[in-house]
C-alpha positions, -999 to 999 in steps of 0.1 A, spaced: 127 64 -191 93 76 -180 79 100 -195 53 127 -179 29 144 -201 17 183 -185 -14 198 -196 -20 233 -180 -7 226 -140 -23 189 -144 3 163 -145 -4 128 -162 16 92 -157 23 75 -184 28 43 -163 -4 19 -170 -31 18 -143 -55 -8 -131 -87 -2 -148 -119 2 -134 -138 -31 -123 -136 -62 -100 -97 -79 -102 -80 -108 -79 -52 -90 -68 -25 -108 -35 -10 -80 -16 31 -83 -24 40 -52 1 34 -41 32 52 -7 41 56 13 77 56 49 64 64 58 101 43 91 117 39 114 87 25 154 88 -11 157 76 -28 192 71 -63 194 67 -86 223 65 -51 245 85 -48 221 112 -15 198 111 -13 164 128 9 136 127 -8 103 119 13 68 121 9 50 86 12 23 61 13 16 25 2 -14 11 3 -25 -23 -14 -53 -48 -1 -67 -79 -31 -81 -102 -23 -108 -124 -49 -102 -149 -39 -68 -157 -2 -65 -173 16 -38 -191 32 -43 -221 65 -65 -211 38 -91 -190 43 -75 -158 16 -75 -133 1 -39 -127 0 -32 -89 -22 -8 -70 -12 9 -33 -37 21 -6 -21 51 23 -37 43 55 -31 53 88 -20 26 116 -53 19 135 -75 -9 136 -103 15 153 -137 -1 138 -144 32 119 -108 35 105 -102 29 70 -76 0 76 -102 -22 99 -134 -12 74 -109 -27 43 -93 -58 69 -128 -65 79 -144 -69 42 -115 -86 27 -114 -112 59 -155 -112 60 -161 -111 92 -151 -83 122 -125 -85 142 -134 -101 175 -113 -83 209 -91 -109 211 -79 -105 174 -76 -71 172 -53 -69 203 -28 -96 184 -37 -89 148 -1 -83 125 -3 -66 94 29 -82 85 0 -113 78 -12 -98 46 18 -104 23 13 -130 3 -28 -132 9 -48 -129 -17 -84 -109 -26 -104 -93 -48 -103 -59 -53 -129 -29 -63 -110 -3 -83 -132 25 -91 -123 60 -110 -110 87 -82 -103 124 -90 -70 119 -109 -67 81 -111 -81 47 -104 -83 37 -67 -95 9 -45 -130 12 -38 -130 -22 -20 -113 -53 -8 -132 -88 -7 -122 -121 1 -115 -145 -30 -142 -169 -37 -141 -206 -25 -123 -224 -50 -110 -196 -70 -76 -195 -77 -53 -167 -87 -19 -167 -106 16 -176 -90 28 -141 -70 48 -124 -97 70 -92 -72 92 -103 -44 72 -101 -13 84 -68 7 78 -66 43 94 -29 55 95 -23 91 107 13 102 119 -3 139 141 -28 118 153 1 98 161 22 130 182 -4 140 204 -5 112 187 -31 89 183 -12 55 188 -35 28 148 -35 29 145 2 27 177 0 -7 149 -18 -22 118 4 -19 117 35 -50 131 65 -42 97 82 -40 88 58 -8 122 61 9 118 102 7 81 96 25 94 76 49 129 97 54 103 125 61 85 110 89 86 118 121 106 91 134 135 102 113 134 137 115 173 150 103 183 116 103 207 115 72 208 81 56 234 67 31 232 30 12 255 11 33 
């Protein structure tokens, strides 16, 4: 059972977090959040997105498990988005036209990297993404490799989206795409 610990209207996981420093990490999961509502400063827009998630062998809880750490980011490989700034320092190089035009992010599961995490407001965050050293190697992949695709899904394949936590499948039940779409397990 997980337990929550509220101080005052601050609310703290219990759930171990990657600490701060420089960790090889492989992304396991690679999740289309579909076009989600953003507000900022009273303006709303709707922003296609992504989740993607790391699993860092050297840092474990307490049964062994690899911790993992996500990244939100919206669906754009514009050179000044956040996406193509991360895909560009964990490849080392820029994306030449051609590759951007055929670059899939479906590629990523399964690669391997080095990650910044640094302290953020309310938890640790990646600062950073680099490209393993030459020669360095990382521990066998320890979560099933998860791939969600919300076109797949809109076409009936859910077995996918039965796997992801509840708290991704209401984000991604509350995107655009899916708006009053009622979904059972089937």
């Amino acid at each position: 059972m997980t337990k929550i610990i509220v101080k005052g209207s601050e609310k703290t996981s219990s759930f171990p977090s990657v600490s701060v420093g420089v960790h090889k990490a492989r992304c396991v999961k690679v999740i289309d959040l579909g076009t989600q509502r953003n507000e900022f400063e009273g303006k709303v827009s709707w922003k296609p997105q992504l989740l993607v998630i790391w699993e860092t062998p050297d840092q474990t809880n307490d049964t062994s498990e690899p911790l993992t750490i996500s990244k939100f980011y919206t669906k754009s490989l514009h050179e000044k988005s956040n996406l193509s700034i991360d895909l560009t320092s964990w490849r080392g190089r820029p994306f030449s036209a051609t590759e951007i035009k055929a670059f899939d992010i479906a590629k990523l599961v399964g690669v391997s990297c080095l990650v910044n995490v640094i302290q953020g407001k309310k938890r640790t965050q990646i600062g950073s993404i680099m490209p393993l050293p030459k020669g360095d190697k990382i521990a066998e992949q320890y979560h099933t490799s998860v791939l969600f695709d919300l076109e797949e899904f809109q076409k009936g394949k859910k077995e996918t989206f039965n796997q992801l936590s509840e708290g991704i499948r209401n984000i991604i039940l509350s995107s655009k795409e899916l708006e009053g779409l009622e979904v059972g397990d089937d």
